[in-house]
RODO-2510 file (C-alpha; in nm, 4 decimals, decimal comma):
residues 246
     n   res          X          Y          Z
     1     x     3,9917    -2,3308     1,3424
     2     x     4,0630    -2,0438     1,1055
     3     x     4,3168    -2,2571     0,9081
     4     x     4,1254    -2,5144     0,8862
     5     x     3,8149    -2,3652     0,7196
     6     x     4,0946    -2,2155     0,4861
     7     x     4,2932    -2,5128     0,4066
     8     x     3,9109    -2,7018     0,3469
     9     x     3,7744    -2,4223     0,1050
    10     x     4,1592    -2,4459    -0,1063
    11     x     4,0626    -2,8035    -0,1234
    12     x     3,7141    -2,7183    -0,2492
    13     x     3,8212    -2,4932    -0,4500
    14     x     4,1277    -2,7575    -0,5801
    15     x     3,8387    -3,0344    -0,6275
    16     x     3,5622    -2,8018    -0,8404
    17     x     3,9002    -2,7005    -1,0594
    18     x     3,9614    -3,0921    -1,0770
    19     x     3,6158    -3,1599    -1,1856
    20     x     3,6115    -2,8520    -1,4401
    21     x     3,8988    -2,9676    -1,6459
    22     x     3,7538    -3,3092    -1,6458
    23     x     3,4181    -3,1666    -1,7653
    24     x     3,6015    -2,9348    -2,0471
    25     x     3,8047    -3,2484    -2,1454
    26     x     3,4494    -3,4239    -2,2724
    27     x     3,3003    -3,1333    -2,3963
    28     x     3,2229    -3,0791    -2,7911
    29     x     3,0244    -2,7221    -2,7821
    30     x     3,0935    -2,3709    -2,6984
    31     x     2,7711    -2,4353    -2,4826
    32     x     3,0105    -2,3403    -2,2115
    33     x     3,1978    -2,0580    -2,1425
    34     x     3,5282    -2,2278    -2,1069
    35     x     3,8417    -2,1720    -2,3453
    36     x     4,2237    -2,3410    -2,3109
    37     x     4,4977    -2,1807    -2,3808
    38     x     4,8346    -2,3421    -2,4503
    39     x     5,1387    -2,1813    -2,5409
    40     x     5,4364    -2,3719    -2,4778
    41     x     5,4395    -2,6031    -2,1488
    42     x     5,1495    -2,3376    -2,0279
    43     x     4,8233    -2,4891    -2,0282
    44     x     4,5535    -2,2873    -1,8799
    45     x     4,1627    -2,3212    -1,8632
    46     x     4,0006    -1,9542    -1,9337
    47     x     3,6592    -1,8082    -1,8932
    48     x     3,5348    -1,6235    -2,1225
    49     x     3,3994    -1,2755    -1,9871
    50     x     3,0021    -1,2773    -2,0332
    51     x     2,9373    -0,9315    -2,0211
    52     x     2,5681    -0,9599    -1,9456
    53     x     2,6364    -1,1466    -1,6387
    54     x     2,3792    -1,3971    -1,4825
    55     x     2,0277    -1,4481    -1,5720
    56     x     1,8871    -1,3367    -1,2085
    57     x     2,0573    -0,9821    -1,2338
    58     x     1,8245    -0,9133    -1,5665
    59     x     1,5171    -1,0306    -1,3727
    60     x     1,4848    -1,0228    -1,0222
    61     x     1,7427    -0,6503    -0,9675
    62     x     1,6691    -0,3259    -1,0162
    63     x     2,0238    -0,2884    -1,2410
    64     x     1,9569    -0,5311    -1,4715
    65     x     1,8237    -0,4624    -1,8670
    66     x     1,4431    -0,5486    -1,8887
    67     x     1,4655    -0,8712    -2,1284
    68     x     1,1824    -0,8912    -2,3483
    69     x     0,9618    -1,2117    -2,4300
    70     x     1,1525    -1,3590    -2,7517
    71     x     1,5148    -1,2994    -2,5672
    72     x     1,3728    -1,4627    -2,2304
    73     x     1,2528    -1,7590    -2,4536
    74     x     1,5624    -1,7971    -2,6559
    75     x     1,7516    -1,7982    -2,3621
    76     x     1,5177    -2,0773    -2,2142
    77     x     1,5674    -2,2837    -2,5617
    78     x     1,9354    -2,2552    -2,4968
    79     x     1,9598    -2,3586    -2,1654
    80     x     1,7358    -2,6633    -2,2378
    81     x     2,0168    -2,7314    -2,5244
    82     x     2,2732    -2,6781    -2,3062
    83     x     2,1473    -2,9110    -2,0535
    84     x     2,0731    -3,1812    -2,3021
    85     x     2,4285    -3,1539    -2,4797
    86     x     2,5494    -3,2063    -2,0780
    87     x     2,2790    -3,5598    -2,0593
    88     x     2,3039    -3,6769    -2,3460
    89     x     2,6131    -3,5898    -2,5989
    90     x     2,9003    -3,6167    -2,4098
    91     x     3,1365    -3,9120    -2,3388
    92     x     2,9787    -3,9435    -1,9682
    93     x     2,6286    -3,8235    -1,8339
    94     x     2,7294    -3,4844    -1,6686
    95     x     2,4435    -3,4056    -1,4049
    96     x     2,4992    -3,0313    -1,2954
    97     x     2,3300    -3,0364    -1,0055
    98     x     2,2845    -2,6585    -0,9099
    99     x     2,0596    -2,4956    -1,2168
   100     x     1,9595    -2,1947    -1,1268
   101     x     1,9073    -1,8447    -1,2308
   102     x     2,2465    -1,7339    -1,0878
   103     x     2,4285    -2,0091    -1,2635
   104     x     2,3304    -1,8989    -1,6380
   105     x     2,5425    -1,6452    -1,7876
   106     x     2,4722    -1,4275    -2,0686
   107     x     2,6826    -1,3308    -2,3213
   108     x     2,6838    -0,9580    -2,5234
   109     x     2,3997    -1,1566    -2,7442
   110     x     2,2002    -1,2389    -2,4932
   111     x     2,3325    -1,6249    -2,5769
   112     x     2,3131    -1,8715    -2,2494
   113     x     2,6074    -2,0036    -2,1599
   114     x     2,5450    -2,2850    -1,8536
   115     x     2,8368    -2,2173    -1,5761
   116     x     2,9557    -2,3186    -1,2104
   117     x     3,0419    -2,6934    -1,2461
   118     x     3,1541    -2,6907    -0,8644
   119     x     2,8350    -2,9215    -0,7705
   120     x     2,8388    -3,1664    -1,0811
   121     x     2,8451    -3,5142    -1,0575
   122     x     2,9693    -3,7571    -1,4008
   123     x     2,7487    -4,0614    -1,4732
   124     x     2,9180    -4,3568    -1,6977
   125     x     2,6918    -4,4193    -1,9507
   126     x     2,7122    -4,8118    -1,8202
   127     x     2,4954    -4,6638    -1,5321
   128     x     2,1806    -4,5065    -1,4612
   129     x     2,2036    -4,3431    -1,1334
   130     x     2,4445    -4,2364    -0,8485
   131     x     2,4525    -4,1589    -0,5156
   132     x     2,5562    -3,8823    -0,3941
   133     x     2,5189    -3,6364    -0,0640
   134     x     2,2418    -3,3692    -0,1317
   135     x     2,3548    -3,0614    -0,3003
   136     x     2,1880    -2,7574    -0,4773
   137     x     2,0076    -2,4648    -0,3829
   138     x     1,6605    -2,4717    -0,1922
   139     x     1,3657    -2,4226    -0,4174
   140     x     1,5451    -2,6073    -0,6913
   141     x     1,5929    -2,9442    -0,5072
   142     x     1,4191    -3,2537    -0,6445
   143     x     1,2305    -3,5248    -0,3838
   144     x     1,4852    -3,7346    -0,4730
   145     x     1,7509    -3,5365    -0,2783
   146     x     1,4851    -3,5621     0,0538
   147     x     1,4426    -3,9307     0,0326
   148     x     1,8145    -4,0090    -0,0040
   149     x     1,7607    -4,2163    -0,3470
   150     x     2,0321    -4,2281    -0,6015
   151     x     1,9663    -3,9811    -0,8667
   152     x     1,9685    -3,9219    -1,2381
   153     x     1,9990    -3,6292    -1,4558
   154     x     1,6398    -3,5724    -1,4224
   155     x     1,7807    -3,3507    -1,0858
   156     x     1,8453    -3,1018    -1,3752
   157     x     1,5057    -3,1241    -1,5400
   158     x     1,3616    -3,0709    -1,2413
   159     x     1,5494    -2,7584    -1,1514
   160     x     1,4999    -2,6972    -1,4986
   161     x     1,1456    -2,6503    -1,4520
   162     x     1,1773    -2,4465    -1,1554
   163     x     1,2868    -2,1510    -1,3061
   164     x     1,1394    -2,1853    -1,6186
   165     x     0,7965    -2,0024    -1,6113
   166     x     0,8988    -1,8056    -1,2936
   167     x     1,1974    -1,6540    -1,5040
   168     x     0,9736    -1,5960    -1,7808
   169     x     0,6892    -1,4383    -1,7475
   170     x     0,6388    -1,1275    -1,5372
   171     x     0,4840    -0,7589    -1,4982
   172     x     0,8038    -0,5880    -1,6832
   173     x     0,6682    -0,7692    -2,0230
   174     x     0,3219    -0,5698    -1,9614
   175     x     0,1251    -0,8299    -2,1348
   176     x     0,3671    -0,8397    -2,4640
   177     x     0,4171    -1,1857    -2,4682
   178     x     0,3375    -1,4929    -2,7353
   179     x     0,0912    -1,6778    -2,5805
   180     x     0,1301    -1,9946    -2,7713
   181     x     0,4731    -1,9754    -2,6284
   182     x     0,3928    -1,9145    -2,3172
   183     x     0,1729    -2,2464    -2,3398
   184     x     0,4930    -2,4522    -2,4304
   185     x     0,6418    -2,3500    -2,1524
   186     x     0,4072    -2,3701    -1,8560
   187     x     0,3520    -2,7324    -2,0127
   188     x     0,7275    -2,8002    -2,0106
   189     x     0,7569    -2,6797    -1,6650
   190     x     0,4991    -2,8875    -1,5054
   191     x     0,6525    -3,1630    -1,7186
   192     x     0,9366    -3,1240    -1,5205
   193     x     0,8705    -3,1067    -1,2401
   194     x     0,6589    -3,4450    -1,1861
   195     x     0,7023    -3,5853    -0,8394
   196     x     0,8347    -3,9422    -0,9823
   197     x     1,1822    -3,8674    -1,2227
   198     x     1,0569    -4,1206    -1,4463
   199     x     0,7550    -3,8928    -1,5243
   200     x     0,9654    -3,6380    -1,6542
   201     x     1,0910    -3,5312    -1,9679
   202     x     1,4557    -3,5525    -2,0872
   203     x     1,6045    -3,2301    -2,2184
   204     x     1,6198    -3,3171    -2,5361
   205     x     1,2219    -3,3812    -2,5191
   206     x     1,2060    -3,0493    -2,3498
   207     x     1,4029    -2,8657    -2,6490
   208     x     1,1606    -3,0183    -2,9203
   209     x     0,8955    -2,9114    -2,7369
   210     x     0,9914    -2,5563    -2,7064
   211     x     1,0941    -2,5295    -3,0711
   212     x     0,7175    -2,6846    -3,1640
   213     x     0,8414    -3,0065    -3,2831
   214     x     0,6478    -3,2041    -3,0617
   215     x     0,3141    -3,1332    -2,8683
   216     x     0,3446    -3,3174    -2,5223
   217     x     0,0262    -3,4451    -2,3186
   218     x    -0,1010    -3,2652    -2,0515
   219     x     0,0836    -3,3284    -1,7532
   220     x    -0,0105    -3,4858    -1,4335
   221     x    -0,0880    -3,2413    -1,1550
   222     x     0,2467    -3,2632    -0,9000
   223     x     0,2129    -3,2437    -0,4708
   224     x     0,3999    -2,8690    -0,5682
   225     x     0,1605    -2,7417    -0,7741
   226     x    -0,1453    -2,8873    -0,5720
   227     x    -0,0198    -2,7139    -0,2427
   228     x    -0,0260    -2,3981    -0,4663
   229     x    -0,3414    -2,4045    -0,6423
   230     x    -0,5632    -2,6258    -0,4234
   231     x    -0,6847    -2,9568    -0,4892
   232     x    -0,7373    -2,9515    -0,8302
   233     x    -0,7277    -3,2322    -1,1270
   234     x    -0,6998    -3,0117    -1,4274
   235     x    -0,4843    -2,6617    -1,4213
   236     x    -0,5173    -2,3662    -1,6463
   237     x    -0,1695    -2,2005    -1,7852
   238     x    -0,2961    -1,8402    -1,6245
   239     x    -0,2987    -2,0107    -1,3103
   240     x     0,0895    -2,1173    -1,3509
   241     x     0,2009    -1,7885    -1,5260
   242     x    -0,0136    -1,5127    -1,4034
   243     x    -0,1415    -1,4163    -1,7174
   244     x    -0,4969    -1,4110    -1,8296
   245     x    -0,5613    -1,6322    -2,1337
   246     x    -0,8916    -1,4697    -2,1635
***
């Protein structure tokens, strides 16, 4: 049984490898921190070393650096890039399908990188959805993954949204925040994280609205956020974030 379990994770392990190199093979960016080096008949596919580590360690451990509100929203711009470079840019759709905290490193700069490809799924752009087996991490995972449908990239917007305002706004920025900011975002969350995918946003809407190119509607109130705050029509943004807009 041992060797079995062992000889399946090598295969894992073989297969995420497999997918990586096809991944860095369509790539265009340095959204990614991936590097090849070839010297001779040596070809080898390097990481670079992101000396901040993940996202998570900076906000939810006691070891981390307390990131202040411009650096936590540049970071959130940058992972919406990211992410939209991923949809929409390269020669197939590449749906991540495990965004998380963990899975965005941070460079000496603070700079995003998005990492840990070992979940991703490629889309043809001659398509518009695939099926696939459920996969992800639990409070990121779309309805789409319960109901068995085939997915899109939306998977990503909508784990994209879960960790937006939750990652963002907390008691370590004691108030020192920019609230018109803060307003883009708890809009862009809610945005994506509408119960239907084609309710949501792409990332590429989600990085115009976060730069202020483009003021979205208000969106719809989702099952989520009703089991949360009630039965409610209309929501405030101090009841998404926590802070008082008053």
């Amino acid at each position: 049984m041992k060797r079995f379990f062992t000889t399946a994770l090598l295969l894992q392990s073989f297969l995420a490898f497999l997918l990586l190199l096809m991944i860095w093979s369509k790539r265009r960016s340095r959204d990614y921190p991936i590097n090849k080096i070839k010297e001779g008949d040596i070809r080898m596919l390097v990481y670079e070393h992101m000396v901040n580590r993940s996202l998570d360690a900076h906000l939810f451990r006691n070891d981390g650096t307390i990131l202040n509100w411009s650096t936590r929203y540049q970071i959130a711009v940058g992972v919406a890039k990211g992410l939209s470079y991923l949809h929409e840019s390269c020669h197939d759709c590449i749906i991540h399908c495990d965004i998380k905290l963990e899975n965005i490193l941070l460079d000496v700069s603070f700079v995003p990188k998005v990492a840990d490809f070992g979940m991703a799924k490629l889309l043809g752009r001659d398509f518009s959805r695939v099926l696939t087996t459920m996969r992800g991490t639990v409070g990121y995972l779309v309805p789409e993954w319960i109901s068995g449908v085939a997915i899109t990239q939306k998977v990503d917007v909508y784990s994209y949204g879960m960790g937006d305002v939750g990652s963002l706004v907390d008691h370590q920025l004691q108030g020192d925040i920019n609230m018109e900011e803060v307003e883009r975002a708890c809009k862009v969350a809610c945005w994506c994280i509408q119960d239907e995918d084609f309710n949501r946003p792409t990332m590429g809407d989600v990085v115009q609205v976060l730069e202020g190119l483009v003021e979205p509607d208000m969106p719809q109130v989702t099952r989520l956020l009703e089991s949360i705050l009630g039965d409610v029509q209309e929501f405030k943004f101090d009841q998404i974030s926590g802070i008082s807009t008053e």
